[in-house]
N, C-alpha and C positions, 0 to 999 in steps of 0.2 A: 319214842319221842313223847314229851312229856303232854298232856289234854288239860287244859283250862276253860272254866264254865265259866262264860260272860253273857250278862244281861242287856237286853238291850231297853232303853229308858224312851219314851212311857208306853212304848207298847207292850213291854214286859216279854219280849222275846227272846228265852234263853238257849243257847248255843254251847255245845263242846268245840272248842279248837285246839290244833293242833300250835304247838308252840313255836313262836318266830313268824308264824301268819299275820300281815294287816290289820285290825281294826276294819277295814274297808274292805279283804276278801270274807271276814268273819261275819262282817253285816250282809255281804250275798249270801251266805249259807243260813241267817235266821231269816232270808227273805227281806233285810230290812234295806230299803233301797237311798243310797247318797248322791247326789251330787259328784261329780268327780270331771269338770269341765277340760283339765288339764292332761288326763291320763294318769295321774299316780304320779306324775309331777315334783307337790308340793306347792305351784304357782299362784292357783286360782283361789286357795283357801275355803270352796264350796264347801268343802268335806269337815270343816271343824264339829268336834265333838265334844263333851266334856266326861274326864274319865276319872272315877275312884278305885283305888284297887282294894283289894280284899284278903283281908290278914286272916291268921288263923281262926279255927270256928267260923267264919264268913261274916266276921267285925271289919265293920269299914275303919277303916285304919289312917285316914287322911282324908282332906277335902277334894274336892271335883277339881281337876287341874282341863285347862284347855290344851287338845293336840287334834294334829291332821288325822285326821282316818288311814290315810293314800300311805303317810311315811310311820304311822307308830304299830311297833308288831308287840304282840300279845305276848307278855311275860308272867303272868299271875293269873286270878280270878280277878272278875270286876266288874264294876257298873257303869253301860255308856249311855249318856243322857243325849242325846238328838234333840237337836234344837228343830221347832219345828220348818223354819227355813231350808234347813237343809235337806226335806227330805223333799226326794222329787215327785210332784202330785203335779196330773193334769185331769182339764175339761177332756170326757168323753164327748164323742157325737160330734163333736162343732165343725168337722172338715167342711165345707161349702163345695160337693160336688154339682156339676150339670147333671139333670135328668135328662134322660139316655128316652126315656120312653120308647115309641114306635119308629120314629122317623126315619131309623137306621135299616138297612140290610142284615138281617140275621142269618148268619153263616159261618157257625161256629166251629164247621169242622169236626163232630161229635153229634151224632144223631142216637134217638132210641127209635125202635119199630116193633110193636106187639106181633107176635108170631105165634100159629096153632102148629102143633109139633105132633106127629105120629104117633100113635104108641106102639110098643113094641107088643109082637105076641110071639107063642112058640112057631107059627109059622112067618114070622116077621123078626128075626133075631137079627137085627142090625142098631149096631153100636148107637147111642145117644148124639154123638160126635156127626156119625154120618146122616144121619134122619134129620139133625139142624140144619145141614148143609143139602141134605135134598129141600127141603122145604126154600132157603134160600135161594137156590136155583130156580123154584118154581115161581120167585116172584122176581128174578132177575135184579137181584144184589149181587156185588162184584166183590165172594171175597173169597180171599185165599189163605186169611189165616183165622185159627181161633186160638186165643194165646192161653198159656197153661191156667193163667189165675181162670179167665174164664169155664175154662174144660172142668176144676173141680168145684164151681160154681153149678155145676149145668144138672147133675143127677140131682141134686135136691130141689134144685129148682123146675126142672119139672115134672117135678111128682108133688110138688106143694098144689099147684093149682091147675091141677088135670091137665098136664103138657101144654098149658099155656104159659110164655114167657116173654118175656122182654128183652130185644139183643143191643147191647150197646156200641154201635160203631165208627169204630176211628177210622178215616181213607179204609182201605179195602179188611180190616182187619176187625176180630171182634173182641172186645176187649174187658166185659163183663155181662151176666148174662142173670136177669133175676126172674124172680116167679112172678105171674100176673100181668095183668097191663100196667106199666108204672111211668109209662111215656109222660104223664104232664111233670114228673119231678126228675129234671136234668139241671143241674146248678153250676157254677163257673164262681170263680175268688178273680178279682183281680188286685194284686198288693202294690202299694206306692213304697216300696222300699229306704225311706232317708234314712241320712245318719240320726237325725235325732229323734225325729218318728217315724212310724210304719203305720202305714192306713191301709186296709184291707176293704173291698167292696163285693159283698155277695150278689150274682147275677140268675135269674132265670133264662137259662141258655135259647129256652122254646119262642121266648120273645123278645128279648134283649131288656130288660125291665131289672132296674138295681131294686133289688129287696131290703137291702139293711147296709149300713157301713159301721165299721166300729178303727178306732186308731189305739194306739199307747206307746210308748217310749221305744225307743229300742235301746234295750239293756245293754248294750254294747259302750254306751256310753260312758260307761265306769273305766273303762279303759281310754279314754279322751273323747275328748268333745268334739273333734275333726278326723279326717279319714288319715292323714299320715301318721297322727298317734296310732291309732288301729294298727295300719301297716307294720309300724315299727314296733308294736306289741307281738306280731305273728313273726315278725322277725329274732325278734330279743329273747322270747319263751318260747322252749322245749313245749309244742299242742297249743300255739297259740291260736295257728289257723282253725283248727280242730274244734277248739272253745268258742271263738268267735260264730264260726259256722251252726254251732250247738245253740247257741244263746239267739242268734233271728231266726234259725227254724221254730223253739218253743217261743216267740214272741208270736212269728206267725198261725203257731199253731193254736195261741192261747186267744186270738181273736176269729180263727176261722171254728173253734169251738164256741164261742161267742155267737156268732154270726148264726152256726143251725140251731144252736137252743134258742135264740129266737124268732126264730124261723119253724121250729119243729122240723127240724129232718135231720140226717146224720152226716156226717164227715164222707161216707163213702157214697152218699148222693151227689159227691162233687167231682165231677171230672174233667173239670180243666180249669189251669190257672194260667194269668199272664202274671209277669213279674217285670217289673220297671225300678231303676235305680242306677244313683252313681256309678261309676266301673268297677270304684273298690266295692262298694257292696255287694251291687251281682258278684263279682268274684268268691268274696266271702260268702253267699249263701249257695253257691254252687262248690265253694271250698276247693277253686282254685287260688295257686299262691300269688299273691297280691303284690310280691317282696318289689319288684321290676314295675310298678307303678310309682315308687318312691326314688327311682332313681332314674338320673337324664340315660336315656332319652325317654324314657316314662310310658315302657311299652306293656299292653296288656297281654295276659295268655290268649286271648282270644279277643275280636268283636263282631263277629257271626253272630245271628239270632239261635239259642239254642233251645232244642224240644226233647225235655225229658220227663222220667215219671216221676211221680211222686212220692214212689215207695224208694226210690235212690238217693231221697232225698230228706227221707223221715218226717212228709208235711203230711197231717192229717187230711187226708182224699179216701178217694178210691186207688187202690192200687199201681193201676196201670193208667189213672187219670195223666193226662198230657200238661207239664209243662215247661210253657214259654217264656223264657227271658228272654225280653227283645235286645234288639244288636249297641253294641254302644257303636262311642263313633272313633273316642281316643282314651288315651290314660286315664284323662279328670273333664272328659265328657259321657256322659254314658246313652243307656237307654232310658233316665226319665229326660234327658233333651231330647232326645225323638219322640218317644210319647209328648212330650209340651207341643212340639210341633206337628205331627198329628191330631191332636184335639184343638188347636188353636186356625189349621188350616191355612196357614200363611206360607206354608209351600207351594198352594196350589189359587190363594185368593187374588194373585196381583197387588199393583199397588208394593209403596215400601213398607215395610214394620217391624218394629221392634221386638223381641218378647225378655225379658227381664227374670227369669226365677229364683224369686228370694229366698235364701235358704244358708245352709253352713258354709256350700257351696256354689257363689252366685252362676247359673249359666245364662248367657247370654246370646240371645241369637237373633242376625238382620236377616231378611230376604228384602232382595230389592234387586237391580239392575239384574234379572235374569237370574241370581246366584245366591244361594245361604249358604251364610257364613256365620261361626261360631267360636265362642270359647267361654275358657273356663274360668273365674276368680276366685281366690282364695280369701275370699269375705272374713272367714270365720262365724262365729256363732254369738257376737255379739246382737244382732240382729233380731236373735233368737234370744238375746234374757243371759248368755251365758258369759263370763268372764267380764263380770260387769258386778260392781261391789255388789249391791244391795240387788242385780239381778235375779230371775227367775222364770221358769217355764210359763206358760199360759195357764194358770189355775187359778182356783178360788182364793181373793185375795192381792193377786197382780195387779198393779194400778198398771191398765190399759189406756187410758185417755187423760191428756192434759191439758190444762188453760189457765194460762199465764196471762194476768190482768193486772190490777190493782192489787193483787195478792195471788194464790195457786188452788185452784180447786181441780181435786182429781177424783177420777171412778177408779174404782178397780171391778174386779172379775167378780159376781154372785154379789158386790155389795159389801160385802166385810171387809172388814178393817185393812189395814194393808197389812202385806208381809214383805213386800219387793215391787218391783217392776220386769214388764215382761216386754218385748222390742214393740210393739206399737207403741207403750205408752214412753219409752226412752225413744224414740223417734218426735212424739208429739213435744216433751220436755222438755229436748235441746232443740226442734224447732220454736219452740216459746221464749227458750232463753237466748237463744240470737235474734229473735223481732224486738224482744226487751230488753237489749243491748248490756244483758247478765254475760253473755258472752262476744269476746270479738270473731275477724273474719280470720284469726288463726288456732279458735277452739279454746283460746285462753279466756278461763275466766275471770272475772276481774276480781279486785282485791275488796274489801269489804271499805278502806279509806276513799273507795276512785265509786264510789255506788252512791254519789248525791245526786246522779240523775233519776232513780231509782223512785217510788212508792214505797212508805214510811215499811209496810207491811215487809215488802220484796230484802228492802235492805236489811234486816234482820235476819233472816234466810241464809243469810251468805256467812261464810265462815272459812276457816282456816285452821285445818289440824295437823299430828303430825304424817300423815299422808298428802298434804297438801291444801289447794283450795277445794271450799264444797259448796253444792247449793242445796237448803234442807228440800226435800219433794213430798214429802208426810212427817210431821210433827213427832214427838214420842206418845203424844196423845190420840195420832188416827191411828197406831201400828198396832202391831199384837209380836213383835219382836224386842221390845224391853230398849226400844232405840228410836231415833228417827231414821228413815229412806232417806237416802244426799243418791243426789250426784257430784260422783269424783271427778278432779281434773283428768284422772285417769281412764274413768267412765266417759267421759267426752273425746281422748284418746283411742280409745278402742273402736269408737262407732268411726272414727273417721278413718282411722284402716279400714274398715268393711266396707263404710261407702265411696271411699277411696281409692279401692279395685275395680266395685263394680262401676263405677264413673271412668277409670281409665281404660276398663274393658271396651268400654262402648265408645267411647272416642276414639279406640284404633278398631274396631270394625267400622265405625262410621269411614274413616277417613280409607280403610282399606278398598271399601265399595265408593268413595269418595264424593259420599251422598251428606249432605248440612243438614243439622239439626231441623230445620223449617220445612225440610223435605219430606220428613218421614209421615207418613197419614195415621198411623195409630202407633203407639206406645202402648204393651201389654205387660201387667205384671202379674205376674203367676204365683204359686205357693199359699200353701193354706195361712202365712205371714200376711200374705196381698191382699186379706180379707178382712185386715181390722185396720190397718192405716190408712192416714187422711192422705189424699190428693196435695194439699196444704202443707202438710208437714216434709213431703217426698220433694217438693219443689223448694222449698226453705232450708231445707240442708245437702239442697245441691247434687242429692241424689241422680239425677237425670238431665241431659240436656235442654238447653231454652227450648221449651216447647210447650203449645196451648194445651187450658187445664184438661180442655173438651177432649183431647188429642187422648190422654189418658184412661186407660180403663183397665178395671180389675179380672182377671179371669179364673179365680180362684185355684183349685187345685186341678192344672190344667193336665200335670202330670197322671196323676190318678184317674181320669178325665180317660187320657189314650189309652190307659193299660184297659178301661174299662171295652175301648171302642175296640180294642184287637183282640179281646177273649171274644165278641158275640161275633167278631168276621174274621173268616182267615184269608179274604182280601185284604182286609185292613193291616192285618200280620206282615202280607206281603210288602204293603204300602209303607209300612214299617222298614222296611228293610231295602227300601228302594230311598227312603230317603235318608238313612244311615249312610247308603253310598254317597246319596246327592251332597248333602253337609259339607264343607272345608271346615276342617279345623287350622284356627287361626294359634300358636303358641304363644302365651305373652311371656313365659316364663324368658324366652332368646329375644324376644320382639326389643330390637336397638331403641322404640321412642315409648316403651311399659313405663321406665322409671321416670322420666320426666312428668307424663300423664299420671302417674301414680300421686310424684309430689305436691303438682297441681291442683289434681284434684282433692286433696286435702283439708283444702281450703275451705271455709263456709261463705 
């Protein structure tokens, strides 16, 4: 098969591929990362590039013609120019977790204990093995296994530091065994698994103390934007599950190396992880098949909490480090709605409440009359910046904030120019243009003839292409994309599916627990999304029930939040999995009054 060298523009990344390959898997082998909201599609248009190809001697032979990444396969040598929209850039650091500090029970389930070890002599000829184990005895430790990584762990380590050693132990077993006293470095990862990000949080086990967090995409997304794209990718390709499995372990692994170079210590100072996420995800990173989540009755291989190691799994640990994927509850609820509700406490605080988590996949959970109940919406990832024209990730550049006045003044992200918008500030936007009557109460905007109610400024803004109606949101003079930011009639479209679901989510749990809006004592909105939008904006586009603004509050990544709470206790693990049972899932996919509440809430 024939090999074609393609460049990739301007970071000047060049590549051999193989011929009939994508555009879009070519750019994963130079590392160069796209946009691909849709899955390989052709839908979403993230993925546009500009391509020349390259004639003999390597004379460019024609001008830059534009194509999708996702649909054009590699025929020749050539030049692809990336626009810089398209390339997926995000803010490190900014997850907004709770500090964990002291206040918690630390009971991690994984202990170290400095131990002085025998030596042997010619009248003392007993095994390494046994001399650990008398010594154990002598201080009344309960164990009965020492596992093989440990055993060839053990001769060198204690002759490093004159038979003194450190035993690492799991329930009754020991599980690594180093030279020296090395008790105060015992480390834990706790990972927030989404589909579109993976937040990772390093723990000191000894005190339950977060030392670092670090996030970044999950690469998965080249494959679609949503979790049944995924599915149907491991369905459709020969190693899909395989790849997908492949691409979040080096995701995870490329932040939990992250995490010790900052920290100074190593990957196998870590022994133990929790792991929190959708169902298809956990499934995918434990690389079970996922295929029977996408179809009714939308059952998972499993929803037991499961405890395995890390070496089974190819995560940068310690070998026989432990870990936890907590339990989900159904198909398209997982274990980050038990962690939400675990770090939120609203299974155990009384009173009714809400919790809201915004994200690709809205979940949604009430407690209240004695019972939680819960489910899933298929929001999508508009919320998120994605499948939205002129959309984009949280990065430098994102106009985050809007306000709609006498004219439009918007921030974006770091301060520079704009390049898109990211779901807070398309939240704020078409909140502003329904108080300013730029849109009606069926998401239509109006025509640029019917806008004499409008400020001289506003009415220019508006316009009409061959896409439809648009409102400009940055000039071609704020951008740094060679265009102005609009919102499309179709951009307005999209947000009202996602708030759409989750709005009719929450009116058939309300009505199931057949509790009224005016009832409920808090409203919680979760996801590291719930940390840049206005109060103001969530109640103007109908997001959430009539209810006071006070009623409302943000609880950031509350997800990330539990996985943290059940790596430092394996009470909390338990507690995990006791409310995994507790939960009803509610199905709205069968739910006879989804579609009416779906239409309804449509509405602005």
């Amino acid at each position: 098969m024939k090999q074609y060298s393609v460049l990739f523009l301007p970071d000047n990344k060049e590549v051999k591929a193989f011929e009939g390959i994508t555009i879009m898997e070519a750019a994963g082998l130079a590392g160069v990362k796209l946009e691909n909201s849709c899955g390989g599609k052709g839908r979403c248009g993230k993925c546009m590039v500009r391509i020349r190809d390259r004639g003999k001697n390597n004379e460019q032979t024609v001008d830059y013609k534009k194509v999708l990444a996702c649909r054009t396969k590699i025929k020749s040598d050539m030049d692809i120019e990336v626009p810089q929209v398209a390339v997926s850039v995000h803010r490190k650091n900014q997850i907004n977790l709770f500090d964990l500090g002291l206040t918690m029970e630390v009971n991690p389930g994984i202990k170290k204990a400095c131990v002085q070890i025998s030596k042997p002599s010619l009248d003392y000829q007993v095994s390494d093995r046994e001399r650990l184990l008398e010594q154990l005895n002598d201080t009344k430790d309960n164990v009965n296994e020492v596992c093989l990584e440990a055993l060839r762990m053990l001769p060198d380590a204690l002759r490093k530091k004159e038979h003194l050693v450190t035993k690492v132990l799991c329930g009754d077993k020991i599980i690594a065994v180093e030279a020296g006293d090395t008790t105060n470095t015992l480390c834990g990862v706790a990972v927030d698994l989404g589909t579109t990000s993976i937040v990772a949080s390093l723990l000191d086990l000894n005190t339950g103390k977060q030392l670092s967090t670090a996030s970044a995409t999950n690469r998965q997304n080249i494959y679609g934007a949503d979790v049944i794209s995924r599915i149907t990718y491991c369905m459709e390709n020969k190693g899909g599950l395989e790849k997908l499995h492949a691409m979040v372990v080096e995701v995870i692994n490329g932040l939990i190396d992250e995490l010790c170079n900052i920290n100074g210590i190593t990957s196998t100072d870590i022994y133990q992880v929790t792991v929190v996420g959708n169902t298809t995800m956990t499934h995918l990173f434990t690389k079970l098949d996922p295929s029977n989540l996408a179809l009714s009755p939308f059952i998972p291989v499993t929803t037991r909490r499961m405890v395995l190691e890390a070496r089974d799994l190819g995560l940068h640990a310690a070998p026989h480090a432990q870990v936890h994927v907590l339990p989900n509850i159904a198909g398209f609820l997982g274990s980050d709605t038990v962690s939400v509700v675990l770090a939120t406490g609203i299974h155990r605080d009384g009173g009714t409440k809400l919790v809201i988590d915004i994200g690709t996949n809205g979940e949604i959970v009430l407690a209240g009359r004695g019972e939680i109940v819960a489910c899933s919406t298929a929001a999508g990832p508009a919320f998120e910046g994605a499948q939205i024209e002129y959309g984009m990730r949280a990065a430098e550049g994102a106009i985050e904030e809007v306000i709609i006045g006498e004219d439009v003044e918007i921030k974006t992200i770091g301060g520079y120019a704009a390049r898109g918008i990211c779901g807070s500030g398309l939240l704020d936007a078409v909140a502003g243009m329904i108080a300013a009557g730029i849109i009606d109460a069926s998401g239509k905007i109006i025509a640029p003839e019917e806008a004499s109610h409008l400020p001289p400024q506003l009415q220019k803004r508006l316009g009409k292409g061959d896409g439809g109606k648009y409102f400009v949101l940055a000039t071609e003079e704020e951008t740094t994309i060679k265009g102005p930011v609009l919102i499309t009639q179709k951009d307005i479209r999209e947000l009202q599916l996602a708030k759409g679901a989750i709005k009719a989510g929450i009116q058939i749990l309300l009505a199931d627990q057949e509790i009224e809006p005016g009832e409920l004592d808090k409203i919680l909105l979760a996801g590291t999304f719930g940390n840049y939008i206005k109060k103001e904006s969530v109640i103007t586009i109908g997001l959430l029930p009539s209810i006071a603004p006070e009623k409302i509050e943000f609880v950031g990544n509350a997800a990330g939040m539990g996985a943290q709470m059940a790596l430092i206790s394996e009470n909390l693990r338990m507690e995990a999995d006791r409310i995994a049972e507790r939960i009803r899932h509610v199905e709205l996919a069968s739910h006879k009054d989804f579609h009416n509440q779906f239409i309804e809430a449509l509405y602005f």
